[in-house]
PDB file of N, CA, C and O in Angstrom, chain B, residues numbered from 101:
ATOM      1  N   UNK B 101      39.071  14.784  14.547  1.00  0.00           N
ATOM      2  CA  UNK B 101      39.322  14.362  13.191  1.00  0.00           C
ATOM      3  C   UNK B 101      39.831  15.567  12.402  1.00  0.00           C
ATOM      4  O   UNK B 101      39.186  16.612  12.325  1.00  0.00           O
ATOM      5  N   UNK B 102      40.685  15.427  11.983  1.00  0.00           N
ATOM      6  CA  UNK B 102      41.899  16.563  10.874  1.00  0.00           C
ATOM      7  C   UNK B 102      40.746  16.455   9.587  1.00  0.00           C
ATOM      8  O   UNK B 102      40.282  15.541   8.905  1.00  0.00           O
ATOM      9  N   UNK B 103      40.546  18.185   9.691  1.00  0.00           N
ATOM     10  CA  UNK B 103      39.850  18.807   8.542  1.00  0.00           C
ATOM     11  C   UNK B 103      40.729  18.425   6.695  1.00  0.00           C
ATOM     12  O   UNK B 103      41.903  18.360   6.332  1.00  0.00           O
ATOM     13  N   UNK B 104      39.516  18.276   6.052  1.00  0.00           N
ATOM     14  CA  UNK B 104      40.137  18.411   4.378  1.00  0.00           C
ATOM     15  C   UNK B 104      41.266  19.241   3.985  1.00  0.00           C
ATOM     16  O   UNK B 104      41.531  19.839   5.028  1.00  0.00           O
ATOM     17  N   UNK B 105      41.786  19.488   3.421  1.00  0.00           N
ATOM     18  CA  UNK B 105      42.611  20.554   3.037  1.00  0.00           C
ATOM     19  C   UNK B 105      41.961  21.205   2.056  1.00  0.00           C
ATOM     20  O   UNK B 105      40.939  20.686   1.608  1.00  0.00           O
ATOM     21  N   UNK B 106      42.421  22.457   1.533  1.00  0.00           N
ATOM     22  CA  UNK B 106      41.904  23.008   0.118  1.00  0.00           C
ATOM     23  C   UNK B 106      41.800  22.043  -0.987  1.00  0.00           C
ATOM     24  O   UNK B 106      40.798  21.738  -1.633  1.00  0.00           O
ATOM     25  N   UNK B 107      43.112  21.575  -1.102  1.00  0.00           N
ATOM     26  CA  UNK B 107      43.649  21.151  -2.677  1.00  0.00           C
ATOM     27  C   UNK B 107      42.619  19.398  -2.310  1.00  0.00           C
ATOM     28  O   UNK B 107      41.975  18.818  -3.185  1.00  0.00           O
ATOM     29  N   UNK B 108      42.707  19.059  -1.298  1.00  0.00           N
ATOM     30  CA  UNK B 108      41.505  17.913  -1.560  1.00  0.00           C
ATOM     31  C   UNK B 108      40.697  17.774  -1.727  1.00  0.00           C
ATOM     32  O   UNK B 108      40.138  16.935  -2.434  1.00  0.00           O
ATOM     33  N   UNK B 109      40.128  19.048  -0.756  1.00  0.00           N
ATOM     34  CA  UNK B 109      38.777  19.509  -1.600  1.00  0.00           C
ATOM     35  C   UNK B 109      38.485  19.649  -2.927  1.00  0.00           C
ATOM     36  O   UNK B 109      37.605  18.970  -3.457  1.00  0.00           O
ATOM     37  N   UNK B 110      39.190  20.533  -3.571  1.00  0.00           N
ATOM     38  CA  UNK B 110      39.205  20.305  -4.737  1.00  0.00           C
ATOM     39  C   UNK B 110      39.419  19.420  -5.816  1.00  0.00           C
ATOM     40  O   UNK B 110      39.068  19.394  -6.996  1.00  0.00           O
ATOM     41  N   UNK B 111      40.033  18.770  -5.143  1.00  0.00           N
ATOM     42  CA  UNK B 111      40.377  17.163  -5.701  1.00  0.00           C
ATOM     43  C   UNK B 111      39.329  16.602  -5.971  1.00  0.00           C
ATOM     44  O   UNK B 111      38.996  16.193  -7.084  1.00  0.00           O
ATOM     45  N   UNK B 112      38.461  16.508  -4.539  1.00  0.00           N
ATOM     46  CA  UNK B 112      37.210  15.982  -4.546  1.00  0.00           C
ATOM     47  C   UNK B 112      36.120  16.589  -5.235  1.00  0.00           C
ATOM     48  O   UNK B 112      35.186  15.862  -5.572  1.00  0.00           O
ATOM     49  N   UNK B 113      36.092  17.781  -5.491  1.00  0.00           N
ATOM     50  CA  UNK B 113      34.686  18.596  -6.170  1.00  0.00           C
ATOM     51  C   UNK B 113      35.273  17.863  -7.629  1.00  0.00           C
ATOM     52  O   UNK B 113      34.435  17.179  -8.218  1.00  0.00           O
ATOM     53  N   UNK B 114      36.577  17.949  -8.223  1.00  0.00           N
ATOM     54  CA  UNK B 114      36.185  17.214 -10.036  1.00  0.00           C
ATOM     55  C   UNK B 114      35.847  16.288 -10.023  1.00  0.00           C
ATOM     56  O   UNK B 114      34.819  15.923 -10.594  1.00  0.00           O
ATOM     57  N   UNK B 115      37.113  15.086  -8.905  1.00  0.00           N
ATOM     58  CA  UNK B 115      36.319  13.815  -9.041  1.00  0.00           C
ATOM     59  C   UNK B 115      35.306  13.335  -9.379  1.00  0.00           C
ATOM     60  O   UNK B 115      35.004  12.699 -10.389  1.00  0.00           O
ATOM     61  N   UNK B 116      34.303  13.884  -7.819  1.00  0.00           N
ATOM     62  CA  UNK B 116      33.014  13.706  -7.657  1.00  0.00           C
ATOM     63  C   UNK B 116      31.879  14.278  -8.829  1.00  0.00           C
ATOM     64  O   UNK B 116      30.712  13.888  -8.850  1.00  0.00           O
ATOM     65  N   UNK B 117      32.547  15.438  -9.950  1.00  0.00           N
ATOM     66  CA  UNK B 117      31.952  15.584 -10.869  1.00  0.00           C
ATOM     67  C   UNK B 117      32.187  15.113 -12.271  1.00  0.00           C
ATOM     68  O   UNK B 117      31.877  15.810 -13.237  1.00  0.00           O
ATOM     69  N   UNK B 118      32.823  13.738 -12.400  1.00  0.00           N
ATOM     70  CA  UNK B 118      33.192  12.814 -13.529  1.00  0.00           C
ATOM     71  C   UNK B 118      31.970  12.440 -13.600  1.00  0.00           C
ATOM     72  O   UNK B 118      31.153  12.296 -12.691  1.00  0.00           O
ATOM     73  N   UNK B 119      31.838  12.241 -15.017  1.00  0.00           N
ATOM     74  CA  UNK B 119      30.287  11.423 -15.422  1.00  0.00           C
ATOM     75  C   UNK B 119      30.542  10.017 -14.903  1.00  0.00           C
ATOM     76  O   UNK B 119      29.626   9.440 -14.317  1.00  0.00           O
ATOM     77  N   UNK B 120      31.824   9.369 -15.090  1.00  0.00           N
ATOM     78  CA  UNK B 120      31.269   7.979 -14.914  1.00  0.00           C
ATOM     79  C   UNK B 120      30.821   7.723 -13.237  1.00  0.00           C
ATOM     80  O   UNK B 120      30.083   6.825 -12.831  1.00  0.00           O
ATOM     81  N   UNK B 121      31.638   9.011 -12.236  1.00  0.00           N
ATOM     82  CA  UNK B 121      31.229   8.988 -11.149  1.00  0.00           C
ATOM     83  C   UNK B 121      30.213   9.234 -10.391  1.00  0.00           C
ATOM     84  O   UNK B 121      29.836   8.736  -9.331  1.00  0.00           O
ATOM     85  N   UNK B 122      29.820  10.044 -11.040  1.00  0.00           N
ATOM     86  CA  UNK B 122      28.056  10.491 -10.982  1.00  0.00           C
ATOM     87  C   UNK B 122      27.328   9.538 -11.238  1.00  0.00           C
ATOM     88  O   UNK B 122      26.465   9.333 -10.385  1.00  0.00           O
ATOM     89  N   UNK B 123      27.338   9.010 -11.910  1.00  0.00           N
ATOM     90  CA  UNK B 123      26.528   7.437 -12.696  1.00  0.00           C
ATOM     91  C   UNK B 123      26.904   6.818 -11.753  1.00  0.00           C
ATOM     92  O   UNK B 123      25.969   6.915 -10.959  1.00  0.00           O
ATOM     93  N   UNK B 124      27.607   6.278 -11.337  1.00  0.00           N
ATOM     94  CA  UNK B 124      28.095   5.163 -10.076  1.00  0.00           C
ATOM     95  C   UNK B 124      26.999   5.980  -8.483  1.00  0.00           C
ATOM     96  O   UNK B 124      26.155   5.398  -7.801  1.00  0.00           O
ATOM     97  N   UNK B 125      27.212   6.624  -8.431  1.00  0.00           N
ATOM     98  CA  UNK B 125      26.549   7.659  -7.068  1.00  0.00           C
ATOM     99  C   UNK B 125      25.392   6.852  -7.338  1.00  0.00           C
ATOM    100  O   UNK B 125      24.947   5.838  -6.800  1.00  0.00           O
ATOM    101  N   UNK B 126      24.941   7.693  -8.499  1.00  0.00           N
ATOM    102  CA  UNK B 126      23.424   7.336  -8.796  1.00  0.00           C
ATOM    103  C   UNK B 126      23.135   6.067  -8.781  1.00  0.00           C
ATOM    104  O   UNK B 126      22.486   5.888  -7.750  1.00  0.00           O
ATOM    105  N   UNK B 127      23.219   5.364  -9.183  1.00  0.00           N
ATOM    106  CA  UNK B 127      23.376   3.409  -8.955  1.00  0.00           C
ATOM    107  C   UNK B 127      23.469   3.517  -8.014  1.00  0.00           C
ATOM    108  O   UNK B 127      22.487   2.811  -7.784  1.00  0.00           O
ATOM    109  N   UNK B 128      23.726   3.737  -7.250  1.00  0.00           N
ATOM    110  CA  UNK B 128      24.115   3.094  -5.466  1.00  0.00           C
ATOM    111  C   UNK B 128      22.979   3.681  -5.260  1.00  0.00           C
ATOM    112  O   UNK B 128      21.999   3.019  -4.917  1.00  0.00           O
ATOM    113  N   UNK B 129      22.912   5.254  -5.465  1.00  0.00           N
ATOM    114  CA  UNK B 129      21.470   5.837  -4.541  1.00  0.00           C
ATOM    115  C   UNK B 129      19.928   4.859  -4.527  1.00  0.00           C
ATOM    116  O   UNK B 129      19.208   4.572  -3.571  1.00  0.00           O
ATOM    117  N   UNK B 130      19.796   4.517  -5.973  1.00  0.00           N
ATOM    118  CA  UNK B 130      19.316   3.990  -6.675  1.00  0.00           C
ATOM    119  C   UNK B 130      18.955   2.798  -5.876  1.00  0.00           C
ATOM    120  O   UNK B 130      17.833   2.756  -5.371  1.00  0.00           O
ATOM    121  N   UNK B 131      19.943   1.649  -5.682  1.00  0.00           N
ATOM    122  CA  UNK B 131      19.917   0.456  -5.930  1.00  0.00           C
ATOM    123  C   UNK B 131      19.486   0.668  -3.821  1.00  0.00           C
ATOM    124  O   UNK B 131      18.921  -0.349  -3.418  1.00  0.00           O
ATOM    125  N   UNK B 132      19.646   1.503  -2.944  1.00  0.00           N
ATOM    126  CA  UNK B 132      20.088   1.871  -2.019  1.00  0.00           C
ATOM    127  C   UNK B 132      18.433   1.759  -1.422  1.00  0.00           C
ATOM    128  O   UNK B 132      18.000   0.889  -0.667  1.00  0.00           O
ATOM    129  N   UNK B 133      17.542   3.130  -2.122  1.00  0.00           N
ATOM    130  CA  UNK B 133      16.620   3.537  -2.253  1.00  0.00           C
ATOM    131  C   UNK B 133      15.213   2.097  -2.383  1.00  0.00           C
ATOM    132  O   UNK B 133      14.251   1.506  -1.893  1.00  0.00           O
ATOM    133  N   UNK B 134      16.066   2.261  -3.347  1.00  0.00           N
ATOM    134  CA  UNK B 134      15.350   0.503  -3.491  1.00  0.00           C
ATOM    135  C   UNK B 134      15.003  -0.643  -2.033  1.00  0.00           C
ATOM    136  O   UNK B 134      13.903  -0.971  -1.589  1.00  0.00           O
ATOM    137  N   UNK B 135      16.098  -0.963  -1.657  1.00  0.00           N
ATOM    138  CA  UNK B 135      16.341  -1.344  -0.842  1.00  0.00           C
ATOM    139  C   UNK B 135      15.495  -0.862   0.411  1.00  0.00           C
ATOM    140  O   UNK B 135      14.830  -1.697   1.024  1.00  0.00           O
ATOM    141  N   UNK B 136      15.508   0.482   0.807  1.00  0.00           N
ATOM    142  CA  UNK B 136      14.590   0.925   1.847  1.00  0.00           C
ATOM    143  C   UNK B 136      13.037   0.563   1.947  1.00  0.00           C
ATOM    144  O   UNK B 136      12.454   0.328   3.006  1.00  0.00           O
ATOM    145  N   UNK B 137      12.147   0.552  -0.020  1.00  0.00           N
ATOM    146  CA  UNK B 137      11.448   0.981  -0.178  1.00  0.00           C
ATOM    147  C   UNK B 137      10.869  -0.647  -0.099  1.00  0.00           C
ATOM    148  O   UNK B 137       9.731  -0.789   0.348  1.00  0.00           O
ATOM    149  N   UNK B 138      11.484  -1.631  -0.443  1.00  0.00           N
ATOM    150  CA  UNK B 138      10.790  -3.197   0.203  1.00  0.00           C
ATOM    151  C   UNK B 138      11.157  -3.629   1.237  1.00  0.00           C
ATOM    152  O   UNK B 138      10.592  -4.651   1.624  1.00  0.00           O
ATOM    153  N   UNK B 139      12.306  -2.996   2.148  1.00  0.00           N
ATOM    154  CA  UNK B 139      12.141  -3.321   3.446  1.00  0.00           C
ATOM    155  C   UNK B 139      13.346  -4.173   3.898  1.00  0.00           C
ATOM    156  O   UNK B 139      13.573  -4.539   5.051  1.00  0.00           O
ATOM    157  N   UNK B 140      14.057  -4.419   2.827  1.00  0.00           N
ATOM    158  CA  UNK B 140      15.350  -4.904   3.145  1.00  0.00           C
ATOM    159  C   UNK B 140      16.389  -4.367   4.282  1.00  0.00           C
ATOM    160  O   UNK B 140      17.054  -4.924   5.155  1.00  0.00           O
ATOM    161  N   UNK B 141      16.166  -2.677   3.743  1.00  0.00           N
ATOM    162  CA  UNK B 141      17.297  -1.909   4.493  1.00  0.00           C
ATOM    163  C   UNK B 141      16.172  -1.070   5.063  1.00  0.00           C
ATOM    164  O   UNK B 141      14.965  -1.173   4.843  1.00  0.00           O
ATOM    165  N   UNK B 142      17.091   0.136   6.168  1.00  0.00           N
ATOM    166  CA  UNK B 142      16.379   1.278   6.959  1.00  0.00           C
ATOM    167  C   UNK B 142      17.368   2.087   7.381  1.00  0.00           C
ATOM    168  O   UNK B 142      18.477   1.733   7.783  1.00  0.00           O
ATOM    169  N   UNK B 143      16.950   3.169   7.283  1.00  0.00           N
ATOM    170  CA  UNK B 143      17.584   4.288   7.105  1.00  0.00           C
ATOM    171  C   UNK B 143      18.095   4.404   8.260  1.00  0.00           C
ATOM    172  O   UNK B 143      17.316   4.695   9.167  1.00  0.00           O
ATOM    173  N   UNK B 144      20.038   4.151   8.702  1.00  0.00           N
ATOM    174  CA  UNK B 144      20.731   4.197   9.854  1.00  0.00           C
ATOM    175  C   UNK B 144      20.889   3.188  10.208  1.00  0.00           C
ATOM    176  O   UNK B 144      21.603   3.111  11.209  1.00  0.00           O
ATOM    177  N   UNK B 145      20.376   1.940   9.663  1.00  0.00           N
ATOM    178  CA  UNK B 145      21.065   0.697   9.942  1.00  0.00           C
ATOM    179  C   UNK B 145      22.398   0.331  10.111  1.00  0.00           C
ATOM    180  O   UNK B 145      22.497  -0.792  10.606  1.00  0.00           O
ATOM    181  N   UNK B 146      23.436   0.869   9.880  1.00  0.00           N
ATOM    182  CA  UNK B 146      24.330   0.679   9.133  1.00  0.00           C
ATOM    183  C   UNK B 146      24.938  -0.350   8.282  1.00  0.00           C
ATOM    184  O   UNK B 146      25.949  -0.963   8.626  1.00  0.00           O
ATOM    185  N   UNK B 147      24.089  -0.617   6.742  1.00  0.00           N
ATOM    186  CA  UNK B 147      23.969  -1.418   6.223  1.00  0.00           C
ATOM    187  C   UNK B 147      24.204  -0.953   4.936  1.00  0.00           C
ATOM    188  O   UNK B 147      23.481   0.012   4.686  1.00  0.00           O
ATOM    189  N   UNK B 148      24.973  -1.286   3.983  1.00  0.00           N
ATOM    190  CA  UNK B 148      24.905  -0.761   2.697  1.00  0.00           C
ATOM    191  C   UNK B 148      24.586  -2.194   1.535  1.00  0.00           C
ATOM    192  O   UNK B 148      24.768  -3.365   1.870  1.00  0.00           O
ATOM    193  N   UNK B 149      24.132  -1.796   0.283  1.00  0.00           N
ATOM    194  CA  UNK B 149      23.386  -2.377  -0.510  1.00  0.00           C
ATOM    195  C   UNK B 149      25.082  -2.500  -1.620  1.00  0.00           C
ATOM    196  O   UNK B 149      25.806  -1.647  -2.133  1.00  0.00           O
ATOM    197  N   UNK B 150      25.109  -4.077  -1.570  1.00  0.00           N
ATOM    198  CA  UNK B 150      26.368  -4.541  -2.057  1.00  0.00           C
ATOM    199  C   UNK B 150      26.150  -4.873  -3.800  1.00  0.00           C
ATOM    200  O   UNK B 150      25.053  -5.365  -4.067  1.00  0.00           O
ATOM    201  N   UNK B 151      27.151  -4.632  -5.049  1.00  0.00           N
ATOM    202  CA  UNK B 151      26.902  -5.599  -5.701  1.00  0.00           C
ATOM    203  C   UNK B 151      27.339  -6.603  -5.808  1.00  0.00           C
ATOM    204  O   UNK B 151      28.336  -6.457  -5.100  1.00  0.00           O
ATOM    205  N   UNK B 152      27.402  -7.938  -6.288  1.00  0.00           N
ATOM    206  CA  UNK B 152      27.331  -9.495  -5.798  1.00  0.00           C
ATOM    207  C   UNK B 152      28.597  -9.415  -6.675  1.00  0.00           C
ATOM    208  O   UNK B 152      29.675  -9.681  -6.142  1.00  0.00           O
ATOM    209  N   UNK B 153      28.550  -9.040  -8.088  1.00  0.00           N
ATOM    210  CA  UNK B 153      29.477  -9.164  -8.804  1.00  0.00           C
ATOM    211  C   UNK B 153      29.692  -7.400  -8.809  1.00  0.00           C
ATOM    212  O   UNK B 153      28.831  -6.535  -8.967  1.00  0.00           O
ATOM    213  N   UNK B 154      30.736  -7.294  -8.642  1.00  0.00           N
ATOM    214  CA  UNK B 154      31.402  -5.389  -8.865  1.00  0.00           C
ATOM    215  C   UNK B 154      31.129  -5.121  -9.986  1.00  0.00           C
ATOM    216  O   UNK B 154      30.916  -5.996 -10.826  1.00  0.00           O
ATOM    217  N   UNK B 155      31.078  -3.880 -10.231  1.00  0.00           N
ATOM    218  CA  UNK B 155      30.428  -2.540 -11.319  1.00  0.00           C
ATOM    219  C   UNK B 155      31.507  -2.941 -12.281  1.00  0.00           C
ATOM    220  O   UNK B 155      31.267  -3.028 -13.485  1.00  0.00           O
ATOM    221  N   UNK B 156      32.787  -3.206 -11.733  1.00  0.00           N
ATOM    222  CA  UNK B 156      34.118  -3.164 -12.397  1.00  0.00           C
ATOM    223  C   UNK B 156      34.587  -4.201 -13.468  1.00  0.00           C
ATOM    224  O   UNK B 156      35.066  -3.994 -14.583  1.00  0.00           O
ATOM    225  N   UNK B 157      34.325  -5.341 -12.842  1.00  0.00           N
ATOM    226  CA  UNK B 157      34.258  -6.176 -13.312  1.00  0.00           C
ATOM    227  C   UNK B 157      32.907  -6.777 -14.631  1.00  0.00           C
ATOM    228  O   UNK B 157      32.789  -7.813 -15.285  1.00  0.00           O
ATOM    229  N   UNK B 158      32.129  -5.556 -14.530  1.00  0.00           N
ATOM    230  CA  UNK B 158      30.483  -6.295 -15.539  1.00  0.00           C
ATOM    231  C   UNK B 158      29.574  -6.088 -14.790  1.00  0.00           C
ATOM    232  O   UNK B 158      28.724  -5.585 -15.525  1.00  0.00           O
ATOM    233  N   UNK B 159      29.209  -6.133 -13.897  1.00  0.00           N
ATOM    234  CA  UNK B 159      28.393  -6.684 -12.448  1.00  0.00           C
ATOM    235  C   UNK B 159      26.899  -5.813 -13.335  1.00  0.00           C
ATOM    236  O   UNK B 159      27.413  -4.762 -13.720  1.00  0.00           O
ATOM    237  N   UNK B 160      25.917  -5.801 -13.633  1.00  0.00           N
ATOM    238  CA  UNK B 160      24.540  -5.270 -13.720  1.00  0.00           C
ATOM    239  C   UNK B 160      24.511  -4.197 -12.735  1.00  0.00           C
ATOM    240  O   UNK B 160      25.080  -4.156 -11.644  1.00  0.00           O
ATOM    241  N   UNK B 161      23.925  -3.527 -13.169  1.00  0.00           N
ATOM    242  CA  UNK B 161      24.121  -2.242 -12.372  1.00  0.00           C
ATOM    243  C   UNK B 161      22.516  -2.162 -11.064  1.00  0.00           C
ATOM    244  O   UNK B 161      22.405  -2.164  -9.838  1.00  0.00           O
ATOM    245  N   UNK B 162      21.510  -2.097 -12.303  1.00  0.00           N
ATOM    246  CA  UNK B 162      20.296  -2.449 -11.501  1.00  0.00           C
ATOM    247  C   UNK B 162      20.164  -3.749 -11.205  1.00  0.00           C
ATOM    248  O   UNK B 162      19.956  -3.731  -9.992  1.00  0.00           O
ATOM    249  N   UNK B 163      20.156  -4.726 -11.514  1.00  0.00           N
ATOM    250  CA  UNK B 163      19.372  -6.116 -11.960  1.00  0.00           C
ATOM    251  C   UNK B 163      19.302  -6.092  -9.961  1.00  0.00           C
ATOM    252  O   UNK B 163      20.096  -5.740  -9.088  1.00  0.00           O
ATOM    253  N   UNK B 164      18.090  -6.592  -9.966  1.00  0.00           N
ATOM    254  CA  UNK B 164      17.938  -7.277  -8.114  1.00  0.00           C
ATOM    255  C   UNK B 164      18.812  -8.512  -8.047  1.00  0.00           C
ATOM    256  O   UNK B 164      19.691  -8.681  -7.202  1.00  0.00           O
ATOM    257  N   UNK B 165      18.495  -9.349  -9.001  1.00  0.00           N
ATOM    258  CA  UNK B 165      19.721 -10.544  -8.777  1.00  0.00           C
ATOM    259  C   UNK B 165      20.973 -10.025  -8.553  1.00  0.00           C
ATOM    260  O   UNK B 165      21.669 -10.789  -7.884  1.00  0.00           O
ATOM    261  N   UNK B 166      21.395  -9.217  -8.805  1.00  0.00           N
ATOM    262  CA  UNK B 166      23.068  -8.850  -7.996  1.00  0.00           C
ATOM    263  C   UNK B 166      23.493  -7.633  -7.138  1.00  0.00           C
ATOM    264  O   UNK B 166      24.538  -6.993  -7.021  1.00  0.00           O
ATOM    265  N   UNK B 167      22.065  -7.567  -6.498  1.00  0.00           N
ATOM    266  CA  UNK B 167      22.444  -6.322  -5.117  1.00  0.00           C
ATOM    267  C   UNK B 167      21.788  -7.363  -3.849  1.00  0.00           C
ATOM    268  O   UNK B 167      20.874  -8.186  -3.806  1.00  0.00           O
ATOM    269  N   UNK B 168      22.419  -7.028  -3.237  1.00  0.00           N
ATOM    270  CA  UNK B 168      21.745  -7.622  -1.604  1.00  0.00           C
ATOM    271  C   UNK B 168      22.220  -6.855  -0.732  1.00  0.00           C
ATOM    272  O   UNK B 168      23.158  -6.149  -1.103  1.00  0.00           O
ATOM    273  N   UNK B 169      21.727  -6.724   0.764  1.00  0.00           N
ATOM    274  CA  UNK B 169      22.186  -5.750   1.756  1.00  0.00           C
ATOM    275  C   UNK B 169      22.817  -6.371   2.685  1.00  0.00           C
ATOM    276  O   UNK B 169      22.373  -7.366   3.258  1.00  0.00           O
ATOM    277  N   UNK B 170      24.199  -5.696   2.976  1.00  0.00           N
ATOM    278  CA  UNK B 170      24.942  -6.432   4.005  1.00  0.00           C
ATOM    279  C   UNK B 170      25.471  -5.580   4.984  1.00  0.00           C
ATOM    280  O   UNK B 170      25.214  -4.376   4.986  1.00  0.00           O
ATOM    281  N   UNK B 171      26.329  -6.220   5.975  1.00  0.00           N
ATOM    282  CA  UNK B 171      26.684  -4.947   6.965  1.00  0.00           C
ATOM    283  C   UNK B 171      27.207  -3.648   5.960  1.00  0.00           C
ATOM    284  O   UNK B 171      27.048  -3.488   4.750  1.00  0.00           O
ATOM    285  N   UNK B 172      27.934  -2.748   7.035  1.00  0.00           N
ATOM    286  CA  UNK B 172      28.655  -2.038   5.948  1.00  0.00           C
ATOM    287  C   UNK B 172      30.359  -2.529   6.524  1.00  0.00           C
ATOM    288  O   UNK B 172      31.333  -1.949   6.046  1.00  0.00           O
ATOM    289  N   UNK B 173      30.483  -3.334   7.288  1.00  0.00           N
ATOM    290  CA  UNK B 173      32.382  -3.595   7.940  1.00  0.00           C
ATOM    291  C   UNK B 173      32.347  -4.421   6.772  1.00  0.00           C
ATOM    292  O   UNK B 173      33.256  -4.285   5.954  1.00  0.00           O
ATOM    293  N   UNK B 174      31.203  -5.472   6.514  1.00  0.00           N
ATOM    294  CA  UNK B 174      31.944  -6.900   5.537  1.00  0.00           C
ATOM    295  C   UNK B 174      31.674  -5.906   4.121  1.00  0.00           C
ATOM    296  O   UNK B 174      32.418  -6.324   3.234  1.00  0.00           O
ATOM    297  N   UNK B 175      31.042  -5.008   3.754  1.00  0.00           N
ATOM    298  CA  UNK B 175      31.257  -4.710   2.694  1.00  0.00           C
ATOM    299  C   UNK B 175      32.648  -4.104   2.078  1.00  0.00           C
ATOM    300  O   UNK B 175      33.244  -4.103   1.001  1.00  0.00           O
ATOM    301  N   UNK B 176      32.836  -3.500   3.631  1.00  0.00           N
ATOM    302  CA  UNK B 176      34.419  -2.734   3.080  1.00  0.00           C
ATOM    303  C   UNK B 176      35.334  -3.509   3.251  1.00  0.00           C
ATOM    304  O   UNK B 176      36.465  -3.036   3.140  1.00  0.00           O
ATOM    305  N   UNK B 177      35.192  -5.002   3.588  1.00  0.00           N
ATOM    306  CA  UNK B 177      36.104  -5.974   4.391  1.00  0.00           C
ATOM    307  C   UNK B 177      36.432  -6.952   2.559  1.00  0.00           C
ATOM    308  O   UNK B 177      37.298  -7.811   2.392  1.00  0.00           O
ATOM    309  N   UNK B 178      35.649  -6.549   1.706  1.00  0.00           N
ATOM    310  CA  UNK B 178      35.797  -7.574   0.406  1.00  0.00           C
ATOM    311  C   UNK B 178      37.282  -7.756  -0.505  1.00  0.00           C
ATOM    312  O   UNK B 178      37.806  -8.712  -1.077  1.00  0.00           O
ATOM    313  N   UNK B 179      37.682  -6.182  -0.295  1.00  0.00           N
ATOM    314  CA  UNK B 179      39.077  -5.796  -0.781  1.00  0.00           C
ATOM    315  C   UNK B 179      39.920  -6.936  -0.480  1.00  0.00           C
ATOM    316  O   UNK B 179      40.396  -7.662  -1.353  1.00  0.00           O
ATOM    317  N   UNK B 180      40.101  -7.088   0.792  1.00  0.00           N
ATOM    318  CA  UNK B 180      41.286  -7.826   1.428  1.00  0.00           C
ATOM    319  C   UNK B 180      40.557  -9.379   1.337  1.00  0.00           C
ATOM    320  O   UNK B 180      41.235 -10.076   2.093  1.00  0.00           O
ATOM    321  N   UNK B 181      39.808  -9.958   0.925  1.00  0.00           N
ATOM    322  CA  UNK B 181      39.173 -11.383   0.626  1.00  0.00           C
ATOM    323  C   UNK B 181      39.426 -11.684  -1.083  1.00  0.00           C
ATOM    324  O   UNK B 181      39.215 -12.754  -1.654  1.00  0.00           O
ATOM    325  N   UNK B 182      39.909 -10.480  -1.665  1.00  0.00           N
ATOM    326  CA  UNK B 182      39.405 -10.696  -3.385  1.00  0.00           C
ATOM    327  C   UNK B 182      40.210  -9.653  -3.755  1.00  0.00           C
ATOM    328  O   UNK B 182      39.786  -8.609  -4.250  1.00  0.00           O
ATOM    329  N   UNK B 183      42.073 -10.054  -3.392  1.00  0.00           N
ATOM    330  CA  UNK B 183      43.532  -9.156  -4.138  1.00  0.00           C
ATOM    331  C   UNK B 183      43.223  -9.073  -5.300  1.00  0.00           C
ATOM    332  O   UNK B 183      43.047  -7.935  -5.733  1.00  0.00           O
ATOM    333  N   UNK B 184      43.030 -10.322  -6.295  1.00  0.00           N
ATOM    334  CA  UNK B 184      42.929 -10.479  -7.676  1.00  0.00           C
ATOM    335  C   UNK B 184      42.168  -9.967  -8.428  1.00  0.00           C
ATOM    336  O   UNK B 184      42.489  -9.798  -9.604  1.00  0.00           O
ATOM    337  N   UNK B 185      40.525  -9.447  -7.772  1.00  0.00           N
ATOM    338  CA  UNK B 185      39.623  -8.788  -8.028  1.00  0.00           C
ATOM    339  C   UNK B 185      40.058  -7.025  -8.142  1.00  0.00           C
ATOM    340  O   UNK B 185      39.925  -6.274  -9.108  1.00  0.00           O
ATOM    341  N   UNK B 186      40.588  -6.752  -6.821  1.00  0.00           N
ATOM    342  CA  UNK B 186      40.778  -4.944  -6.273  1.00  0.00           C
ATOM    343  C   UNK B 186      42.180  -5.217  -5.903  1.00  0.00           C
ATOM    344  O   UNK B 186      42.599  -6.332  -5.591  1.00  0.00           O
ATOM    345  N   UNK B 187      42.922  -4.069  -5.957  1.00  0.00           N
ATOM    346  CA  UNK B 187      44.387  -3.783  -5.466  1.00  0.00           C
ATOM    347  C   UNK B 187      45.502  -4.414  -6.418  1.00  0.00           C
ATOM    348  O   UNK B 187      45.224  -4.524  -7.612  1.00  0.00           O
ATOM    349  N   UNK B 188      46.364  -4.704  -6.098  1.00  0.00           N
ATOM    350  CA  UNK B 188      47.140  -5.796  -6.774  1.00  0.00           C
ATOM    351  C   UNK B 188      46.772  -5.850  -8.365  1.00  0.00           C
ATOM    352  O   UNK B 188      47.662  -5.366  -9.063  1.00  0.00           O
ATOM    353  N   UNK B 189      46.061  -6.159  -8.809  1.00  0.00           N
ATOM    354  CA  UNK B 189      46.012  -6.495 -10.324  1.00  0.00           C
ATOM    355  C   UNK B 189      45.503  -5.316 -10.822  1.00  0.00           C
ATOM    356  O   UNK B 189      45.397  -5.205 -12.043  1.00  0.00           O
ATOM    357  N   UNK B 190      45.064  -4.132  -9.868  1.00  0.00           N
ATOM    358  CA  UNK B 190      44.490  -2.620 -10.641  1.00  0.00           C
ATOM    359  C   UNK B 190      45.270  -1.651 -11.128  1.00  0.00           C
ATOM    360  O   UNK B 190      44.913  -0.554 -11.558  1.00  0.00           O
ATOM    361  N   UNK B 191      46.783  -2.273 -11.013  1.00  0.00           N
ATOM    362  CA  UNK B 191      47.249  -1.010 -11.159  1.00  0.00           C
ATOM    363  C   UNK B 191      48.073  -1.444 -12.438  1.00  0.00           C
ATOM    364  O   UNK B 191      48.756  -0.618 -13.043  1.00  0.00           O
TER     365      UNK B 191
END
């Protein structure tokens, strides 16, 4: 696997230090954590903790009614099910 470059790196250190991005981290860790701690998820499952409705769109950030745990392929698989939602209408 082909290493980062500098300038992406760096790309990535501001990014990753935007408040609204930090806040998003944290929600996931959060909502993630959660998840481990009633037994839903386990650490290496490979399972990530979805929201039902996206951050983007409104979606509750904490509320339990709109996180559930799903693989992690169908989570990254939502893009291409929901153009109108992500891609296409974001730009």
């Amino acid at each position: 696997m082909p290493k980062s470059s500098p300038q992406k790196l760096k790309y990535q250190a501001v990014y990753n230090a935007k408040p609204e991005n930090v806040n998003k981290r944290e929600a996931n860790n959060r909502a993630r954590q959660a998840a481990i701690r009633s037994g839903k998820a386990k650490v290496g499952d490979d399972t990530q903790v979805d929201h039902i409705v996206p951050l983007d769109v409104g979606g509750a950030t904490d509320a339990k009614s709109n996180l559930r745990v799903i693989k992690r392929s169908e989570n990254a698989a939502w893009r291409k099910r929901q153009p109108k939602m992500y891609g296409d209408n974001k730009k």
